[in-house]
C-alpha positions in Angstrom: 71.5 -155.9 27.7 68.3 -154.5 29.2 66.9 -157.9 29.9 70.3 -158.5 31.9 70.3 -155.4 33.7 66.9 -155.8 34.2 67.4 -159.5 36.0 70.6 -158.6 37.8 68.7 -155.6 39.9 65.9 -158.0 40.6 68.0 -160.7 42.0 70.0 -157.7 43.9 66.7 -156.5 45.4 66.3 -160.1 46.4 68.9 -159.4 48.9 67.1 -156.7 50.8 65.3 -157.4 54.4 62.9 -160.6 55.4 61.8 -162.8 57.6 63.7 -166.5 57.6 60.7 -168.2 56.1 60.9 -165.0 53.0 64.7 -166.3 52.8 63.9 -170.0 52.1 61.1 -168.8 49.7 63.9 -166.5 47.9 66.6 -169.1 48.0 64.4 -172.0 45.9 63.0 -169.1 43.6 66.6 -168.5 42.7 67.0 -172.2 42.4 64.0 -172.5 39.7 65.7 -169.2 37.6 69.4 -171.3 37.7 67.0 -174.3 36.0 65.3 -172.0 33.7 68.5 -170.0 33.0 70.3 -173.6 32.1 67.7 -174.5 29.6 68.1 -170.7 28.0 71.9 -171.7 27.4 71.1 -174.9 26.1 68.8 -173.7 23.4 70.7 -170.6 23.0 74.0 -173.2 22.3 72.4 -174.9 19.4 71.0 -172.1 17.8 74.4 -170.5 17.4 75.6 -174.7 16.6 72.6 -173.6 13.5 73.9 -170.4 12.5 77.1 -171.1 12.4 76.9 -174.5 10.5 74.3 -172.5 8.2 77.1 -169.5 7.2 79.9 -172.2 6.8 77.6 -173.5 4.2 76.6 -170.6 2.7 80.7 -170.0 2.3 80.8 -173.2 0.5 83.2 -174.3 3.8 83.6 -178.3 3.5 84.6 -180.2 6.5 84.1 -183.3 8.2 82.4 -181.6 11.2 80.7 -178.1 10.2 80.7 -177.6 13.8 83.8 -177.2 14.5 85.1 -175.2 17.6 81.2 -174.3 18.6 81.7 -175.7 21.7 85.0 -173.9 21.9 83.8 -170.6 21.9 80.5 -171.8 23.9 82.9 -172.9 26.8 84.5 -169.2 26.8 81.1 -167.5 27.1 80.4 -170.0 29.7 83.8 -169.1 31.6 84.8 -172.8 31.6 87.3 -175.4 29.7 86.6 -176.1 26.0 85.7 -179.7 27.4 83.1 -178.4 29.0 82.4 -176.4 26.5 82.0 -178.8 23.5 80.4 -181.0 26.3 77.9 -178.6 27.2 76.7 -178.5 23.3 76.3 -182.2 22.9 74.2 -182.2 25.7 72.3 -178.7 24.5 71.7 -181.0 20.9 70.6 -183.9 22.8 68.2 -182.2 25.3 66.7 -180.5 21.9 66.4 -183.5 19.8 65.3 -186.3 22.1 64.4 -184.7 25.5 61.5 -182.2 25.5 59.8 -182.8 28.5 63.1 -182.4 30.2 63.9 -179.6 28.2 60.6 -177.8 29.1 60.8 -178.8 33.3 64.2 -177.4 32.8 63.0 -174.1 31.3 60.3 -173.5 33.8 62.4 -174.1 36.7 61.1 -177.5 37.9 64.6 -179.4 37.6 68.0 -178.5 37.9 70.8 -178.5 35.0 72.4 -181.5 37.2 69.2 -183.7 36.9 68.8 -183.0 33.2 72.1 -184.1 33.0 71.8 -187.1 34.8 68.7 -188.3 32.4 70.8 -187.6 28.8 73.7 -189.4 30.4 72.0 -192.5 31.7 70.1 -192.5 28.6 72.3 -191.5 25.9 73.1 -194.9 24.2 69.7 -195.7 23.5 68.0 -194.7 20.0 65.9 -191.5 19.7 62.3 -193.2 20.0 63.1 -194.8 23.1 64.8 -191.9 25.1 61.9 -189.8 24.1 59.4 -192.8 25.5 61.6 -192.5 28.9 61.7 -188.6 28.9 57.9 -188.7 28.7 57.5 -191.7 31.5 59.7 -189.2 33.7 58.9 -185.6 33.0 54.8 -185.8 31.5 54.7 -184.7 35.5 57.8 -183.1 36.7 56.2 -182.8 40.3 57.4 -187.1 40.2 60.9 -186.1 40.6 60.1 -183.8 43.3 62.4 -184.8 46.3 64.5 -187.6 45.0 68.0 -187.5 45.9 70.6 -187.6 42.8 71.2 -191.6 43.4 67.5 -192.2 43.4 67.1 -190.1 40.0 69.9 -192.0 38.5 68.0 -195.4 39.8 64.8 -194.9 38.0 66.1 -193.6 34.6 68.4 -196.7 34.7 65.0 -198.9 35.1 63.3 -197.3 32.0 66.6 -198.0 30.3 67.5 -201.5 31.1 64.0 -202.4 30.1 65.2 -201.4 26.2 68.4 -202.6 26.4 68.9 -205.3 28.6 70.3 -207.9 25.4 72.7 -205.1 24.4 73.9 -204.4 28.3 76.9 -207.0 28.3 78.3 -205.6 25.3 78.3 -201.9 26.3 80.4 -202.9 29.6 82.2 -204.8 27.3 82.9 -201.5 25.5 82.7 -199.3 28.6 86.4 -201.2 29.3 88.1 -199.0 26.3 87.4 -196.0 28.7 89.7 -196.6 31.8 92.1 -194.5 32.8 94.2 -193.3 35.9 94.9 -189.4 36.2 96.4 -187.6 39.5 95.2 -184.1 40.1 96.7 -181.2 42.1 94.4 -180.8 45.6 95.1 -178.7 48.9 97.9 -178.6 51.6 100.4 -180.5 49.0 98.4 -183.3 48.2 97.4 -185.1 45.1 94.1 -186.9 44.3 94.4 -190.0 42.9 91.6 -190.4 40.2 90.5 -193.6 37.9 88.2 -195.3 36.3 88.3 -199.3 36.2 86.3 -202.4 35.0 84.6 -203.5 38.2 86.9 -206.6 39.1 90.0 -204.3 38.2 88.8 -202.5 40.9 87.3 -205.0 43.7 90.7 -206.9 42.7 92.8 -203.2 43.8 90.4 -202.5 47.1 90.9 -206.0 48.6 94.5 -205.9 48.4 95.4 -202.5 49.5 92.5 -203.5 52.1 94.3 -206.6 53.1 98.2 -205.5 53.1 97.0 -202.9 55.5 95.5 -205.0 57.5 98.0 -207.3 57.7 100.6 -204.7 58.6 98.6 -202.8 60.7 98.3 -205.8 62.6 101.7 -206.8 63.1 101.7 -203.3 65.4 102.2 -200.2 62.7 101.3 -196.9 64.0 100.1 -196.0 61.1 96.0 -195.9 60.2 94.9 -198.2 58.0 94.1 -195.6 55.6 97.5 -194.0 55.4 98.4 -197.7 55.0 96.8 -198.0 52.1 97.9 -194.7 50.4 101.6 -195.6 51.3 101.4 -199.1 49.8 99.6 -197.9 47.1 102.5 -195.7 46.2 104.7 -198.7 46.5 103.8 -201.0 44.7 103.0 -198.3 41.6 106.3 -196.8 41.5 108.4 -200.2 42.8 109.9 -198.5 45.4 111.0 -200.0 49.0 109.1 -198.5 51.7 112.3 -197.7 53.3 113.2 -195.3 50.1 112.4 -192.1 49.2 110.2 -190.9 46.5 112.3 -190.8 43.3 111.0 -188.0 41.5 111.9 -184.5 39.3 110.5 -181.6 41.0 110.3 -178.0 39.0 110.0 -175.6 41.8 109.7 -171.8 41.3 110.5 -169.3 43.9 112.4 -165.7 43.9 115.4 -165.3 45.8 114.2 -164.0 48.9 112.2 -166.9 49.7 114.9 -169.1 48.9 117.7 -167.3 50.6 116.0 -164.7 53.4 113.2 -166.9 54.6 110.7 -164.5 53.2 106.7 -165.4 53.1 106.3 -165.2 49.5 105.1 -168.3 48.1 106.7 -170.8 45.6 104.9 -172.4 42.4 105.5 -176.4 42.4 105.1 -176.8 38.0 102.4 -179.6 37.7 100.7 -178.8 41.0 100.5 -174.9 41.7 101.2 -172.4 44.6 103.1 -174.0 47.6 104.0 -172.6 51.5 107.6 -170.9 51.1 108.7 -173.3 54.1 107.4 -176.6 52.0 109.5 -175.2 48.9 112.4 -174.0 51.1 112.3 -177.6 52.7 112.3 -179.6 49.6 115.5 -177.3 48.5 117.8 -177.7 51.6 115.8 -180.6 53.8 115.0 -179.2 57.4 115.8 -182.5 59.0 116.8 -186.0 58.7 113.5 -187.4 57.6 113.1 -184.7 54.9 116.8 -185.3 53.4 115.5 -188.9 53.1 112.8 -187.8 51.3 114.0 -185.6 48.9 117.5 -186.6 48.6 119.2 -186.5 45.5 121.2 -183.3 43.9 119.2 -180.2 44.1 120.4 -177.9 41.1 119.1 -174.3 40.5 118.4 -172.7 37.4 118.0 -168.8 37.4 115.3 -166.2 35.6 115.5 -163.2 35.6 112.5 -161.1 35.6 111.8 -157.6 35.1 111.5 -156.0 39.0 108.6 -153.5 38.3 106.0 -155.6 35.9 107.4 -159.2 36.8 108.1 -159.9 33.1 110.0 -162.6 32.2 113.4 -162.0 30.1 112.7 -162.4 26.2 114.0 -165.6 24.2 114.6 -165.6 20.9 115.0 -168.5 18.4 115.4 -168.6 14.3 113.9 -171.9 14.1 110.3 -172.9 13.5 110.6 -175.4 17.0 110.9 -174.2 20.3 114.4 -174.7 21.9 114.3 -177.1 25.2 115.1 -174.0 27.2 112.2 -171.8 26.0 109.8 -174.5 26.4 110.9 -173.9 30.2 110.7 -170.6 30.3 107.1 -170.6 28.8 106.3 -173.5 30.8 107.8 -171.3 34.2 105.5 -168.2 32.7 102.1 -169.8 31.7 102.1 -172.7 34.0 98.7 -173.8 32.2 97.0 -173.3 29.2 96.3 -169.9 27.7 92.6 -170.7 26.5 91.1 -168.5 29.5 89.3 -171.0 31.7 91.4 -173.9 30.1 92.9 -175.5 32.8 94.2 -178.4 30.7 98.5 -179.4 31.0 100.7 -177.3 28.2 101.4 -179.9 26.1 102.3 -177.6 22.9 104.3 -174.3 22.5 102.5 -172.8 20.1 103.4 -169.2 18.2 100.5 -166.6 18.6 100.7 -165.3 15.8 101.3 -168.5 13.3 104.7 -168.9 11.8 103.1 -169.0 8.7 101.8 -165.4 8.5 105.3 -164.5 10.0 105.4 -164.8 13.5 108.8 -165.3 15.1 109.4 -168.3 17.1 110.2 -165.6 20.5 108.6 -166.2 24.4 106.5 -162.7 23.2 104.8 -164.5 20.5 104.7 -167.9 22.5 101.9 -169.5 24.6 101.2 -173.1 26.2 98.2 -174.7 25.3 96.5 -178.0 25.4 96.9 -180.3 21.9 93.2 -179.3 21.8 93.1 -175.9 21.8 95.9 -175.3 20.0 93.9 -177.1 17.2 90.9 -174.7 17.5 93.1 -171.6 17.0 93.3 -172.8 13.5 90.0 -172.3 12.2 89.0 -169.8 9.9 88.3 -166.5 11.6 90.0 -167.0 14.8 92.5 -164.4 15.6 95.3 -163.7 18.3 97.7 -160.8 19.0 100.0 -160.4 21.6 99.1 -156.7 23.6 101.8 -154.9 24.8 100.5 -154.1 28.6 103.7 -153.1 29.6 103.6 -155.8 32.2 103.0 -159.6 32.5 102.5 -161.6 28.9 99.3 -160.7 27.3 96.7 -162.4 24.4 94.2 -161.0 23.2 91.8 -163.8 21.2 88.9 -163.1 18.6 86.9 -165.6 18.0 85.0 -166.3 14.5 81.8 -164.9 15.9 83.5 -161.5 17.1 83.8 -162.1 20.5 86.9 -160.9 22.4 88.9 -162.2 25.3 92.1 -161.3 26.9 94.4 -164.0 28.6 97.2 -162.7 30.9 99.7 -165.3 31.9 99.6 -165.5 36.0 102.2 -163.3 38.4 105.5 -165.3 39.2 106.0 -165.6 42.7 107.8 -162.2 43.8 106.0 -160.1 41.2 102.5 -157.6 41.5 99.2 -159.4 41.2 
């Protein structure tokens, strides 16, 4: 904790008075310590990977993976998703076992985290021996990366590596197929980002003909740009609908009653996408005009929940069964809105019991919490531990993990209630 307080006042003091060129001397001094702090984590992560697989051993602990959950409890030290966590560690073992010049330019400031990154990924299907052989051909001098833009990095590792696996290249795209997807995510001002990942003439094959339809209705006089164009045909031809028809879709919208009723300011919370302007959610209720009502026709039907007026608690559920009833699963849905791991921000997809209905722990909304399937399997290793704390206001979890370390999660304010 010395050595912490110690850096923290000497960045502070960084802050102080200086000329502009002192400033841009400061600025990339603080860029080498983020490099060198990066590489501290990284060998910091598989040490505690070490120990941990070491006293599971000792215990005589068998398992398929003595690892288990390391990256879990990395990713809450590191403030960020368990993905990122357990991805962060496979990168700490990598940069370790097969990348020590870029390990050591890492440490010493000379490249950032995101260009270390960028040589285990672009290298991480080759054998040991030869990512160590293109490690060294990169990083012997780190002062050859000095000014290359993150494409041109990318470039030149990808040289080294086709040179050792050119014969195997078909058959990793071949393989590289297995991992498309297509995901929306939640962005600003009520949109959605469309996200995917597709074999290259998937995706030529969807450019050219959203690229096309819009040009050929564009040209037949449609107001329109050609890029709203080809986000509304897009949306047609996924979901089948007639571009005179409105979206056909279930909306969960939570708002208190003033804003729904006395046109107050307080905003909504659109399940699936997050906080939402009280006008938008009053809108999509009622349908301020002709084009709206087109939109979102359909029977709008209300479901109320009643919530404590002081600490903004949600009314307790209570059910004698093991499962979750349909209408708890909304109310925990309504309350936690994503998953309770702190910095988690994966979809609820199971209603798990905080304290396990095995050791006795009723199947209520106190002694509930969303999570992701993936979390909710790390709760159950050995020496992970979770109580429900009575704050007297919104729906509290306090988590110990195996190593000691404790975090609280509080599930976030309804619209209406305190912060």
């Amino acid at each position: 904790m010395a050595f912490l307080r110690f850096v923290r006042d000497g960045l502070a003091a960084l802050d102080s008075g200086g000329t502009a060129r002192e400033h841009h001397e400061k600025i990339g001094m603080v860029e080498e310590i983020k490099g060198a702090a990066a590489g501290a984590q990284a060998m910091s992560a598989t040490l505690m990977e070490a120990d941990v697989v070491a006293l599971r051993t000792e215990a005589g602990v068998r398992g398929n993976n003595p690892a288990y959950g390391v990256g879990s409890q990395i990713a809450l030290a590191r403030r960020e998703s368990p993905d990122q966590g357990r991805a962060f560690l496979g990168f700490a073992d990598r940069l370790i076992a097969d990348l020590p010049f870029t390990l050591i330019a890492l440490l010493r400031g000379k490249i950032s985290e995101s260009q270390a990154r960028a040589i285990d990924r672009e290298t991480q299907h080759l054998p040991s021996a030869q990512r160590e052989e293109i490690d060294a051909a990169l990083l012997r001098n780190p002062e050859g990366l000095k000014g290359l833009c993150p494409r041109a990095l990318v470039d030149r590792v990808r040289k080294f590596a086709f040179e050792y696996d050119s014969s195997d290249s078909l058959g990793r795209l071949e393989e590289a197929r297995a991992g498309r997807y297509a995901a929306a995510f939640p962005t600003r001002d009520g949109m959605m980002q469309l996200a995917g990942l597709l074999p290259v003439d998937d995706g030529l094959a969807v450019h050219q003909a959203l690229d096309e339809a819009a040009r050929e209705i564009k040209a037949a006089g449609d107001p329109r740009t050609l890029a709203q164009i080809r986000a509304d045909v897009l949306v047609d031809r996924v979901t089948g609908r007639k571009p005179a028809e409105g979206v056909k879709v279930v909306l969960h919208l939570v708002m208190n009653d003033r804003t729904l009723f006395q046109g107050s300011s307080e905003p909504a919370h659109l399940i699936g996408y997050g906080t939402v302007p009280s006008t938008w959610a009053r809108m999509v209720v009622a349908g301020r005009d002709p084009q709206d009502r087109e939109r979102y026709r359909g029977l709008v039907s209300l479901k109320r929940i009643y919530t404590h007026p002081d600490t903004g608690a949600l009314v307790a559920m209570d059910s004698r069964s093991r499962q979750f009833p349909t209408a708890l699963k909304d109310l925990i849905s309504i309350r936690d809105r994503y998953c309770r791991t702190p910095w988690c921000n994966a979809p609820i997809k199971h209603f798990d019991h905080v304290v396990q209905h095995s050791r006795g722990g009723p199947t209520s909304e106190a002694n509930s919490a969303g999570r992701c399937a993936s979390c909710n399997q790390t709760k159950e290793q050995s020496g992970w531990e979770e109580r429900v704390v009575d704050s007297g206001g919104r729906h509290t979890i306090e988590i110990t993990t195996p190593v000691g370390a404790t975090y609280t999660s509080t599930a976030p304010p309804l619209p209406g209630t305190p912060c």
